[in-house]
DRENDO-19881 format. One record per atom (N, C-alpha, C, O): residue in one letter; x, z, y; chain. Coordinates in Angstrom, 3 decimals. Last residue first. Layout:
+------+----------+----------+----------+-------+
: resn :       px :       pz :       py : chain :
+------+----------+----------+----------+-------+
:    A :        X :        Z :        Y :     A :
...
+------+----------+----------+----------+-------+
END
This chain:
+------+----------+----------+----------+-------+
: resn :       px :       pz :       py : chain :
+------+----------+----------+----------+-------+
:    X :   -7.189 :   -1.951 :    7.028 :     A :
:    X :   -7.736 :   -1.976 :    7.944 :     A :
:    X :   -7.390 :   -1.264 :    9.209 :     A :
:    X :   -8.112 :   -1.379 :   10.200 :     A :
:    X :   -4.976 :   -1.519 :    5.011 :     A :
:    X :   -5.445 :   -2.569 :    5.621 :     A :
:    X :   -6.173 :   -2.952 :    6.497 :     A :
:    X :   -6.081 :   -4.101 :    6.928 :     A :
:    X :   -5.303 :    1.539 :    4.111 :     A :
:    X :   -4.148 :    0.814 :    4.861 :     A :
:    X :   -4.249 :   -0.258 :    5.485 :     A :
:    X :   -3.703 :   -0.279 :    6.588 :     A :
:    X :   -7.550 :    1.456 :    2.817 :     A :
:    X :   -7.555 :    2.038 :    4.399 :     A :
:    X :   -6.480 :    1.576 :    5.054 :     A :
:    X :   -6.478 :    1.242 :    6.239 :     A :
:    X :   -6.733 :   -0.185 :    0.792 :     A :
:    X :   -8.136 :   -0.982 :    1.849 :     A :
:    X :   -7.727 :    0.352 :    3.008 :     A :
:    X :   -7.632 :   -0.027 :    4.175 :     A :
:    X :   -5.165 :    1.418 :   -0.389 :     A :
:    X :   -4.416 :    0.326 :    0.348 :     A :
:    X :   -5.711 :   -0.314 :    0.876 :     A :
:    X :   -5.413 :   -1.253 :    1.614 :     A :
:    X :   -6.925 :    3.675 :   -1.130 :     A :
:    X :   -5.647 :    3.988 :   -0.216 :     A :
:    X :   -5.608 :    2.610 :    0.606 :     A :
:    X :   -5.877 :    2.504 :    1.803 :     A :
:    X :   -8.541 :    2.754 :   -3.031 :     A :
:    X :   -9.173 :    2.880 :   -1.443 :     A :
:    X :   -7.957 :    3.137 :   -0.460 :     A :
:    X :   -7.980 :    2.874 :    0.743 :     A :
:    X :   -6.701 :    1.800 :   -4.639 :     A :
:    X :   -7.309 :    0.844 :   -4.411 :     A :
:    X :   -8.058 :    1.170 :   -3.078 :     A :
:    X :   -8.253 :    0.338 :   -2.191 :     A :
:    X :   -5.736 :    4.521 :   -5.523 :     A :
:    X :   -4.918 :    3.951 :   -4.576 :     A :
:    X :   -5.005 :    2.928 :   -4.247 :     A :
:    X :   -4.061 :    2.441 :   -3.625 :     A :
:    X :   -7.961 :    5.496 :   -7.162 :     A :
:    X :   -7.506 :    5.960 :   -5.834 :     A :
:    X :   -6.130 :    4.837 :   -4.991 :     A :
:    X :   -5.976 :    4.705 :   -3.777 :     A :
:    X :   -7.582 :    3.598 :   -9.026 :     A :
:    X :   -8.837 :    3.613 :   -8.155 :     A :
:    X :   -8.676 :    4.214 :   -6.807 :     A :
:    X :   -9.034 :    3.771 :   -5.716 :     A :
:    X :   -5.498 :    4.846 :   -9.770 :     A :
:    X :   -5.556 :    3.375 :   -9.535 :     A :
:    X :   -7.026 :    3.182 :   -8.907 :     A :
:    X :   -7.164 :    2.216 :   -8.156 :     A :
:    X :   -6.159 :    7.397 :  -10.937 :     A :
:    X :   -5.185 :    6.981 :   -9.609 :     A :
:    X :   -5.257 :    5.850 :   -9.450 :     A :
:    X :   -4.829 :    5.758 :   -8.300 :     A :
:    X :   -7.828 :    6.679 :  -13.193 :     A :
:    X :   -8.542 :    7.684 :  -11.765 :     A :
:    X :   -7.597 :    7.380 :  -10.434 :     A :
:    X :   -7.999 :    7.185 :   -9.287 :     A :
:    X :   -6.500 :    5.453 :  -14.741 :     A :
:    X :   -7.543 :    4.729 :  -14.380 :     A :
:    X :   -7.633 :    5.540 :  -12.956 :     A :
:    X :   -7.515 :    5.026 :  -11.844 :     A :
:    X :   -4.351 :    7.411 :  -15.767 :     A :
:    X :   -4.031 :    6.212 :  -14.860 :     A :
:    X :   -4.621 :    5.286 :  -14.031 :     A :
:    X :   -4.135 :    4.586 :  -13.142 :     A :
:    X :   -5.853 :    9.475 :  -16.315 :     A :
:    X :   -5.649 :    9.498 :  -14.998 :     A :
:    X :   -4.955 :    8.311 :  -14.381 :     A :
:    X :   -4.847 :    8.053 :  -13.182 :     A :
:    X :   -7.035 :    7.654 :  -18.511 :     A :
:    X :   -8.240 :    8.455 :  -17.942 :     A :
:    X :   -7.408 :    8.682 :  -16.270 :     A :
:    X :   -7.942 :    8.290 :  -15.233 :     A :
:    X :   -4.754 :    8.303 :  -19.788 :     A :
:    X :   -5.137 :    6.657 :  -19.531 :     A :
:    X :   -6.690 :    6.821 :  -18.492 :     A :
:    X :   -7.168 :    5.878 :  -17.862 :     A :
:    X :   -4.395 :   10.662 :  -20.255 :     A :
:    X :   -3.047 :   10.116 :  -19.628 :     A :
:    X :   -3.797 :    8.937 :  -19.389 :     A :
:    X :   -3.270 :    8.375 :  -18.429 :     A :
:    X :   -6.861 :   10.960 :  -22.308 :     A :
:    X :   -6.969 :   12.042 :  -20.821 :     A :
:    X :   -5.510 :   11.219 :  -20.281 :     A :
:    X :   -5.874 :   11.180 :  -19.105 :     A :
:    X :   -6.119 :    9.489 :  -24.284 :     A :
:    X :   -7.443 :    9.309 :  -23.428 :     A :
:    X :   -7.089 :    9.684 :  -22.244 :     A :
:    X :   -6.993 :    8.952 :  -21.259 :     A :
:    X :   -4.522 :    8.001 :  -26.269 :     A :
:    X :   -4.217 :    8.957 :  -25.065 :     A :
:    X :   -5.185 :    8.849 :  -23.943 :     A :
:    X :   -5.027 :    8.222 :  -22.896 :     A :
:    X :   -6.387 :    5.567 :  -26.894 :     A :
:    X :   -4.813 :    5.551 :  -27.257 :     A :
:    X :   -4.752 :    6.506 :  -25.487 :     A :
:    X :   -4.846 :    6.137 :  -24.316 :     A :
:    X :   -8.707 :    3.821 :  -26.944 :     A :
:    X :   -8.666 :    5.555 :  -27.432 :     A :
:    X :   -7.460 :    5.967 :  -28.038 :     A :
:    X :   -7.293 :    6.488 :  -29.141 :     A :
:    X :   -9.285 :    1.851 :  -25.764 :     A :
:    X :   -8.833 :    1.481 :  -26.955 :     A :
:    X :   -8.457 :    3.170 :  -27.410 :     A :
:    X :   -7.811 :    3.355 :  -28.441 :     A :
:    X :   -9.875 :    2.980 :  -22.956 :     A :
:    X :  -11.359 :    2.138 :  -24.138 :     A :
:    X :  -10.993 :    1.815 :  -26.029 :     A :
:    X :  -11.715 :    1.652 :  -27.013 :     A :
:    X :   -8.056 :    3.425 :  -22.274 :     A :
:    X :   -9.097 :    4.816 :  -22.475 :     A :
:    X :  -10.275 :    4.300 :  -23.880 :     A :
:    X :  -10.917 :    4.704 :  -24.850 :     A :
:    X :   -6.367 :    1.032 :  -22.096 :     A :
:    X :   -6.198 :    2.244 :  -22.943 :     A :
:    X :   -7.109 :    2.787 :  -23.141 :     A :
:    X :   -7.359 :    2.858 :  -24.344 :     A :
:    X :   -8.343 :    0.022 :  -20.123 :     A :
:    X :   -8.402 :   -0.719 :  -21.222 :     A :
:    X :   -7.382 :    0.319 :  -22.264 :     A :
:    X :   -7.803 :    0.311 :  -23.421 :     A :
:    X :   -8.090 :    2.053 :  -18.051 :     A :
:    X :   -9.268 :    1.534 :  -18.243 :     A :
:    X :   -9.000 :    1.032 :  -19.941 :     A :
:    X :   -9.470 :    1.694 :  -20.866 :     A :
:    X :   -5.039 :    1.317 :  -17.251 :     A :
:    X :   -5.823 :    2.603 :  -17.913 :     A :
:    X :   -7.173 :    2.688 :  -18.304 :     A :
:    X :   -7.378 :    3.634 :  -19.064 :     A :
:    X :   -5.517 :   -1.182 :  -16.783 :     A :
:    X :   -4.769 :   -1.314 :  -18.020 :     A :
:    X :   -5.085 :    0.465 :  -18.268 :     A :
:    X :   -5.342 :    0.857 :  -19.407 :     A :
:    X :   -7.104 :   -1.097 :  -14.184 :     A :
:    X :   -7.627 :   -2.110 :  -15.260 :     A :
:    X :   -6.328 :   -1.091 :  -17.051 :     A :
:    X :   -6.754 :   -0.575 :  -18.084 :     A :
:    X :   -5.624 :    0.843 :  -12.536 :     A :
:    X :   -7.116 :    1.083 :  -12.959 :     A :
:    X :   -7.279 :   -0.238 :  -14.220 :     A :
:    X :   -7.713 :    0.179 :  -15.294 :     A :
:    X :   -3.431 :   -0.603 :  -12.347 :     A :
:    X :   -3.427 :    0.963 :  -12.805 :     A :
:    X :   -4.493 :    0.871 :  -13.338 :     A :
:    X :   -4.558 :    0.804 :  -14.566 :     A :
:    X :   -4.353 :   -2.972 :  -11.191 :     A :
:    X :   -3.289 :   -3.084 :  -12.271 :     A :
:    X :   -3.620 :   -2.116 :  -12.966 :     A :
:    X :   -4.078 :   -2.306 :  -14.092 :     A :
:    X :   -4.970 :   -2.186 :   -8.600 :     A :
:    X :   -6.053 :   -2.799 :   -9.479 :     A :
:    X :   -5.460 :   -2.933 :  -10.928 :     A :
:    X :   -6.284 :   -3.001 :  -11.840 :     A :
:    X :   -2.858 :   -0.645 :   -7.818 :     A :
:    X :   -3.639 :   -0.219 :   -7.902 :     A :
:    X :   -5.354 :   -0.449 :   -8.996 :     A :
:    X :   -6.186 :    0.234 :   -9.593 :     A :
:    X :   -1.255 :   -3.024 :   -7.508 :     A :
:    X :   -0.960 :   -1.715 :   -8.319 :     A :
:    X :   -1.943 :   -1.018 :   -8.616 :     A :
:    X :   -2.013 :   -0.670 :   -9.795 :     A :
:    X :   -2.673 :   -4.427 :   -5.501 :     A :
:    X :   -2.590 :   -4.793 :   -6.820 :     A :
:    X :   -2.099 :   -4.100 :   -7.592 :     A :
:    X :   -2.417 :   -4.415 :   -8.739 :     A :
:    X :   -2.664 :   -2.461 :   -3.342 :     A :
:    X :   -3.953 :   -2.216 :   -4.001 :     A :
:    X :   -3.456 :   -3.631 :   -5.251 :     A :
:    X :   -4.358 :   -3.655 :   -6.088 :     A :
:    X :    0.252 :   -2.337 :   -2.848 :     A :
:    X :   -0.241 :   -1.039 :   -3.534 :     A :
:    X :   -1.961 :   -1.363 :   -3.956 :     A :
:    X :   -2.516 :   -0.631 :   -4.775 :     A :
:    X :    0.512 :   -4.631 :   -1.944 :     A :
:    X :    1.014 :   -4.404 :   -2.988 :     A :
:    X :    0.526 :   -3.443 :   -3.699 :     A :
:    X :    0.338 :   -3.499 :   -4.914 :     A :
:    X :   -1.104 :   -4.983 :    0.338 :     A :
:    X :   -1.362 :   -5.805 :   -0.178 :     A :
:    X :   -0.162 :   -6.042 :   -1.824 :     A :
:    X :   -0.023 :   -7.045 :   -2.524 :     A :
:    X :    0.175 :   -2.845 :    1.897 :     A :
:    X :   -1.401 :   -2.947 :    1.434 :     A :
:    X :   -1.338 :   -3.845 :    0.125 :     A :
:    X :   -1.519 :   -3.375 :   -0.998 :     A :
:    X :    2.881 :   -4.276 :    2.286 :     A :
:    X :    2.876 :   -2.860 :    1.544 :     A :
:    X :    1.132 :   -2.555 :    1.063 :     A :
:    X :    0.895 :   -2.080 :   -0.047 :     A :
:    X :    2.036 :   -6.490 :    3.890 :     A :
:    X :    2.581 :   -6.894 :    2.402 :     A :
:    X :    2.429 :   -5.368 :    1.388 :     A :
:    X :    2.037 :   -5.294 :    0.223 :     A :
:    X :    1.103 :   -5.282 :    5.774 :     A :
:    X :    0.431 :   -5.870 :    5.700 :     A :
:    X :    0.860 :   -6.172 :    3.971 :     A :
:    X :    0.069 :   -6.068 :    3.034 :     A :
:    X :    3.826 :   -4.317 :    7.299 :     A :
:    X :    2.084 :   -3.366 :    7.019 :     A :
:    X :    1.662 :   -4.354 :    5.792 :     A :
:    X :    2.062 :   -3.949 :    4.701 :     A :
:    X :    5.208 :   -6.354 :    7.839 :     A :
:    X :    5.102 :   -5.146 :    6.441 :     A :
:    X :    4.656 :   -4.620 :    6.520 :     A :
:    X :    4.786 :   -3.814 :    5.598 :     A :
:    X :    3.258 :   -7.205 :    9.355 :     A :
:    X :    3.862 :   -8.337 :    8.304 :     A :
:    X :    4.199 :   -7.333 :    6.829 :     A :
:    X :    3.853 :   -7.356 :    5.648 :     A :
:    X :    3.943 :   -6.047 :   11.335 :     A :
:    X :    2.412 :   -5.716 :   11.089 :     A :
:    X :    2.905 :   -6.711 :    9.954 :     A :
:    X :    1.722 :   -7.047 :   10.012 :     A :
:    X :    6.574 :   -6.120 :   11.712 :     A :
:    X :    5.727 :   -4.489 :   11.243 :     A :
:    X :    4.441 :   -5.131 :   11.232 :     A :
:    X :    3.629 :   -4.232 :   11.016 :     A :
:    X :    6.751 :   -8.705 :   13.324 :     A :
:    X :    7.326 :   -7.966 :   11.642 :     A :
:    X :    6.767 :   -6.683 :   11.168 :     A :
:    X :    6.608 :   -6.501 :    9.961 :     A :
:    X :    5.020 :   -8.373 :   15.259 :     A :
:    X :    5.108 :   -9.307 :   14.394 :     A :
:    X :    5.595 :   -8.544 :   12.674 :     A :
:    X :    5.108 :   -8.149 :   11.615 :     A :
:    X :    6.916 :   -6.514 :   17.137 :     A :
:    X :    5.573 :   -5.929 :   16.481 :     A :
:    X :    5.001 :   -6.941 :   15.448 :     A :
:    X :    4.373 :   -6.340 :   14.577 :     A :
:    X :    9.033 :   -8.247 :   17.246 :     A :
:    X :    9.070 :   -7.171 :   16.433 :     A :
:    X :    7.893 :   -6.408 :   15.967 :     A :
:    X :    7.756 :   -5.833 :   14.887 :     A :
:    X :    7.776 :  -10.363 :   18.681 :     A :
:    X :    8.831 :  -10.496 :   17.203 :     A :
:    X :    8.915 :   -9.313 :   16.544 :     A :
:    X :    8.875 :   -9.291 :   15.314 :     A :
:    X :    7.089 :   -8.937 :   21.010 :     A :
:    X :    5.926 :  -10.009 :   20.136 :     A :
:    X :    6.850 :  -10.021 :   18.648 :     A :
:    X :    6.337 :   -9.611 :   17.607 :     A :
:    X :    9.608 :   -8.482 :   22.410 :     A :
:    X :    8.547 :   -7.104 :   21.974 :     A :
:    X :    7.313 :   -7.793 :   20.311 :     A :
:    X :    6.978 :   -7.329 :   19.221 :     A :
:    X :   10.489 :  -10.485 :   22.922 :     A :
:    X :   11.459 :   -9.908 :   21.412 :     A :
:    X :   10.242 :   -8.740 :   21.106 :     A :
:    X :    9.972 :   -8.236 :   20.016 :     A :
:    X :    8.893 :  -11.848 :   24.465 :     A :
:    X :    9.262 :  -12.826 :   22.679 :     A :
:    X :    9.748 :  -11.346 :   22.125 :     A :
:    X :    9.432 :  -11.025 :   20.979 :     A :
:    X :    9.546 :   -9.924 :   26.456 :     A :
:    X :    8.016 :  -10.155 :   25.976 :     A :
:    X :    7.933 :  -11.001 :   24.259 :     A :
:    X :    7.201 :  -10.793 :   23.292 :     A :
:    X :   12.092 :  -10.649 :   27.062 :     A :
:    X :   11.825 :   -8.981 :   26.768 :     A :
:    X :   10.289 :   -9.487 :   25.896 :     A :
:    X :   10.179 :   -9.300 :   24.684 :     A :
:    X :   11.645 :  -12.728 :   27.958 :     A :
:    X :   12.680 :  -12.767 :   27.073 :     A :
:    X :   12.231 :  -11.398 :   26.029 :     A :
:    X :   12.109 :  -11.251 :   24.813 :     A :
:    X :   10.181 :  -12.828 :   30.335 :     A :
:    X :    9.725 :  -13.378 :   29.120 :     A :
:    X :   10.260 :  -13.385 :   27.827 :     A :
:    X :    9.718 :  -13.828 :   26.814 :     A :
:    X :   10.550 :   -9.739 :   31.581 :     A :
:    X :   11.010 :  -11.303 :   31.476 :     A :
:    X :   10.450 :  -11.599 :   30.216 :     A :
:    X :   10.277 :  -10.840 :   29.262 :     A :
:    X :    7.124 :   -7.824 :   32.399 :     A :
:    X :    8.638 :   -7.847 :   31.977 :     A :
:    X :    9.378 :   -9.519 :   31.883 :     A :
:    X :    8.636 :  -10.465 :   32.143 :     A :
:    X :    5.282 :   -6.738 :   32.359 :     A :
:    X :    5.344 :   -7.700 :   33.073 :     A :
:    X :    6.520 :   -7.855 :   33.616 :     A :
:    X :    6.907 :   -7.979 :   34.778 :     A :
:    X :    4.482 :   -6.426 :   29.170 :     A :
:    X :    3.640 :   -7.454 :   29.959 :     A :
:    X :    4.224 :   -8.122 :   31.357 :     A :
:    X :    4.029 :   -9.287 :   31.706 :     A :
:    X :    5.478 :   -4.073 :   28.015 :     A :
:    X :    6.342 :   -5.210 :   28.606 :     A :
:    X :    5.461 :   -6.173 :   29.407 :     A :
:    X :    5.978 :   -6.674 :   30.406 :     A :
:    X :    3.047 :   -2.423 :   27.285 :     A :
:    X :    3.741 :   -2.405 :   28.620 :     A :
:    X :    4.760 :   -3.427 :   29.046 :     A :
:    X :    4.941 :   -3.670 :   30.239 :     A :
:    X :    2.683 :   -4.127 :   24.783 :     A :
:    X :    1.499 :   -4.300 :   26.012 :     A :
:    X :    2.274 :   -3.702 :   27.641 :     A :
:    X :    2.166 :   -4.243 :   28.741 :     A :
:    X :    4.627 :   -3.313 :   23.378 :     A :
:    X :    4.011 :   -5.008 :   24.109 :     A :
:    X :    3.577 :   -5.223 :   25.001 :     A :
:    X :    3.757 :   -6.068 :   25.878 :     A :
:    X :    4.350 :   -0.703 :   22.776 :     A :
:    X :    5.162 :   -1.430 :   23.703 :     A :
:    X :    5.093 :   -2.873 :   24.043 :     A :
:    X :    5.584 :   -3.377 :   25.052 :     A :
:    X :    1.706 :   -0.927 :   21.579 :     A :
:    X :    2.343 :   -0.073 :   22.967 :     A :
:    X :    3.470 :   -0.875 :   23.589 :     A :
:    X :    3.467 :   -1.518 :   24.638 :     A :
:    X :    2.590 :   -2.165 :   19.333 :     A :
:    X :    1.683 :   -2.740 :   19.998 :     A :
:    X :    1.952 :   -1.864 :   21.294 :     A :
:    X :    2.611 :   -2.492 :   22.123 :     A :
:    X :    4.918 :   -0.351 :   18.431 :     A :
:    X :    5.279 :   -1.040 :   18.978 :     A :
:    X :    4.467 :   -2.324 :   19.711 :     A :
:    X :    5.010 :   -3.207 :   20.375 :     A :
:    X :    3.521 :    1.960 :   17.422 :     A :
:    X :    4.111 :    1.913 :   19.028 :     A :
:    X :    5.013 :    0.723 :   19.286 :     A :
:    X :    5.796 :    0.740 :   20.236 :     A :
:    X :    1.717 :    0.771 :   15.678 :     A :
:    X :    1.171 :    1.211 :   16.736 :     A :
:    X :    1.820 :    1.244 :   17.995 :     A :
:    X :    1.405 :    0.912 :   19.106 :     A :
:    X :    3.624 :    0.085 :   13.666 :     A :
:    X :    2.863 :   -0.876 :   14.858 :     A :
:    X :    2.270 :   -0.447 :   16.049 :     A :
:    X :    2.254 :   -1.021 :   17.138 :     A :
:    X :    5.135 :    2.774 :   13.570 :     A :
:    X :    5.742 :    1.716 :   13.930 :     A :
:    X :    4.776 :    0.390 :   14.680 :     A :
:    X :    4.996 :   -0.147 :   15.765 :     A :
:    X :    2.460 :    4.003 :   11.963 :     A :
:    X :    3.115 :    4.153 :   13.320 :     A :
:    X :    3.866 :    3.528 :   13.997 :     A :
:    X :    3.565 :    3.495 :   15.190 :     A :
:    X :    2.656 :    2.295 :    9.750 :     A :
:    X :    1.694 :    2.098 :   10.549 :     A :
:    X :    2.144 :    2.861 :   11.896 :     A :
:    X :    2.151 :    2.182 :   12.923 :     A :
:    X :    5.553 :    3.239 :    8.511 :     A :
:    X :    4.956 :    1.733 :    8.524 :     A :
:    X :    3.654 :    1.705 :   10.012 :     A :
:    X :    3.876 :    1.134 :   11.079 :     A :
:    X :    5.195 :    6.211 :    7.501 :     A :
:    X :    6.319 :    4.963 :    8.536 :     A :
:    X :    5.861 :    3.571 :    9.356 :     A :
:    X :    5.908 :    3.174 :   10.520 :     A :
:    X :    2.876 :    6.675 :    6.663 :     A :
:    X :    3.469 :    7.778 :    7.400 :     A :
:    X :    4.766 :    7.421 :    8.594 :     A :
:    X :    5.142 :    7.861 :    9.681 :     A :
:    X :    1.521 :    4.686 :    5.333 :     A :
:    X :    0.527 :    5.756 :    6.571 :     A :
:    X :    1.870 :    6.260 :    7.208 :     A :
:    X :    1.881 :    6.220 :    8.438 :     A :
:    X :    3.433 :    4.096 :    3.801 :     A :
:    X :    3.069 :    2.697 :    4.635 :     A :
:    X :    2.244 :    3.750 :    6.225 :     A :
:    X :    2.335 :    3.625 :    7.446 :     A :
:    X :    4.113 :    6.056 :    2.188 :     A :
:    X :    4.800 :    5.254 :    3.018 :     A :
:    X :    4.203 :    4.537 :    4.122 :     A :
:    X :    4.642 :    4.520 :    5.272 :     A :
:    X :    1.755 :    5.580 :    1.339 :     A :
:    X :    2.373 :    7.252 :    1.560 :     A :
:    X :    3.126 :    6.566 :    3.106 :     A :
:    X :    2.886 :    6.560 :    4.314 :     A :
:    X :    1.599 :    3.486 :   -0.364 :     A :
:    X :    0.580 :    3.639 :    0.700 :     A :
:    X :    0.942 :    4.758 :    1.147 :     A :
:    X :   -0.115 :    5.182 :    1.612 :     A :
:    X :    3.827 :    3.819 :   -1.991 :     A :
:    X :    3.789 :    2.925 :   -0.538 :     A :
:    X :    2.674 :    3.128 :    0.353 :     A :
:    X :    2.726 :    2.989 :    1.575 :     A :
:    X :    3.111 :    6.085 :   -3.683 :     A :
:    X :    3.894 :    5.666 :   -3.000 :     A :
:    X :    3.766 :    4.969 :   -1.940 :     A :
:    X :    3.578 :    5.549 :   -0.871 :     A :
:    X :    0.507 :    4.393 :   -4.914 :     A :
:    X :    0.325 :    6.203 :   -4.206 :     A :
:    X :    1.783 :    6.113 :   -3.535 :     A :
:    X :    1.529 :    6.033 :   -2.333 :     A :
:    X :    2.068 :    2.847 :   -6.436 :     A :
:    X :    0.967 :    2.471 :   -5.533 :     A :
:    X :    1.035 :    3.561 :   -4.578 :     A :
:    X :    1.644 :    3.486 :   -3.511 :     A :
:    X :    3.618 :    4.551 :   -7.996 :     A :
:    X :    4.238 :    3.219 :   -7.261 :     A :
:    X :    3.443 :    3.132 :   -6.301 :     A :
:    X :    3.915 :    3.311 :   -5.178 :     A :
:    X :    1.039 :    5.540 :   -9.614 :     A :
:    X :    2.431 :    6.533 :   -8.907 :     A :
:    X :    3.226 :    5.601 :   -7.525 :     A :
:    X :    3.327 :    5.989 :   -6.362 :     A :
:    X :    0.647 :    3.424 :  -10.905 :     A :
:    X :   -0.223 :    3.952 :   -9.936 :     A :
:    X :    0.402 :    4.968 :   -8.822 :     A :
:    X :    0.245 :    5.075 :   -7.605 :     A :
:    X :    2.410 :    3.211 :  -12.790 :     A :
:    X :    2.250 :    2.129 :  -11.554 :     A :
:    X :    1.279 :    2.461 :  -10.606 :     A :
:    X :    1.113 :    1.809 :   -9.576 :     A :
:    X :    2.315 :    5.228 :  -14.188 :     A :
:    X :    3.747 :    4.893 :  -13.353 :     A :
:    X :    3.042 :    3.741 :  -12.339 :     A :
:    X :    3.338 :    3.629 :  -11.150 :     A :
:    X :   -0.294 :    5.086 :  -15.688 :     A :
:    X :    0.046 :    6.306 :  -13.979 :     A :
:    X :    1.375 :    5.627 :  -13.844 :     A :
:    X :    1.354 :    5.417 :  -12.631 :     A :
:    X :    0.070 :    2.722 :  -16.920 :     A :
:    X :   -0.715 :    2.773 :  -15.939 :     A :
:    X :   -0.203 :    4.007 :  -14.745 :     A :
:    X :    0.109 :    3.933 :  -13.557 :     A :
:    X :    2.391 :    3.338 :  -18.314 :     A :
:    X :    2.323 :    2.459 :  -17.698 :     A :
:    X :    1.630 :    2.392 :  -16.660 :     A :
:    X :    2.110 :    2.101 :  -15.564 :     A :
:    X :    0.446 :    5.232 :  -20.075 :     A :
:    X :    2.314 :    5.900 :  -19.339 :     A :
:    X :    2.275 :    4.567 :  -18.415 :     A :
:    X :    2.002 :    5.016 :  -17.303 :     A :
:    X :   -1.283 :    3.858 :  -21.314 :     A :
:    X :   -1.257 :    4.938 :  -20.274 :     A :
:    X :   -0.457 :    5.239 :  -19.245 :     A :
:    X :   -0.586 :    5.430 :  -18.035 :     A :
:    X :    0.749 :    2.005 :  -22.833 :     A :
:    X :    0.013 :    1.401 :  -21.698 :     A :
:    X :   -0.404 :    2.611 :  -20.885 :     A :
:    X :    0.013 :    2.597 :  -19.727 :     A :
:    X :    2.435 :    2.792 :  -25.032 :     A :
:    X :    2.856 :    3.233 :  -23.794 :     A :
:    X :    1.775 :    2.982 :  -22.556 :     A :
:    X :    1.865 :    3.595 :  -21.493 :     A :
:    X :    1.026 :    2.119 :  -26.957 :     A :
:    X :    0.874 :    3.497 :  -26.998 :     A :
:    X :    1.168 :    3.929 :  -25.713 :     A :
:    X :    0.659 :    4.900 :  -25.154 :     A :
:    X :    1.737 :   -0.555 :  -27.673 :     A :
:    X :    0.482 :   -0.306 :  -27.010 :     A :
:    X :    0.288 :    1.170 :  -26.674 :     A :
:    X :   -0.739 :    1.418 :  -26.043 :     A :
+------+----------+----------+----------+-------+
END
């Protein structure tokens, strides 16, 4: 039980990760590849499936990378929460709580 702090910031760390990721790779990728959809428009239909397939998949891993980092996130904050309360390394379970909160608004901005 001593490790749960240490647990919490590693997984919050994880979280703060992908949502890093997700802003800096991930979401630009849809963006230009909604761009490019929209200019294929009046392209062969062939060109138009593969533009739709690929902006498909990036918004798919948009979407899974949110939807990992705020359960990391809710993870971080609950089990540093429940260290701080069991008064096993306050101030290390104090920031696992504080980053897991933070990276609960990370992955809602990511998601939207």
């Amino acid at each position: 039980m001593k490790m749960l702090p240490l647990v919490a910031v590693v997984l919050a760390l994880g979280g703060i990760g992908t949502c890093i990721y997700g802003f800096v790779e991930t979401k630009p990728n849809v963006q230009a590849s909604e761009r490019r959809m929209l200019d294929s428009s009046g392209q062969s239909e062939r060109i138009q499936q593969l533009e739709n397939a690929v902006w498909q998949d990036y918004h798919d891993t948009l979407k899974m990378q949110s939807y990992l980092s705020l359960g990391l996130g809710i993870l971080a904050a609950a089990l540093g929460g429940f260290a701080a309360f069991r008064k096993q390394q306050v101030k290390l379970a104090a920031a696992g709580a504080a980053l897991g909160v933070i990276v609960i608004v990370m992955a809602v901005a990511l998601g939207a």
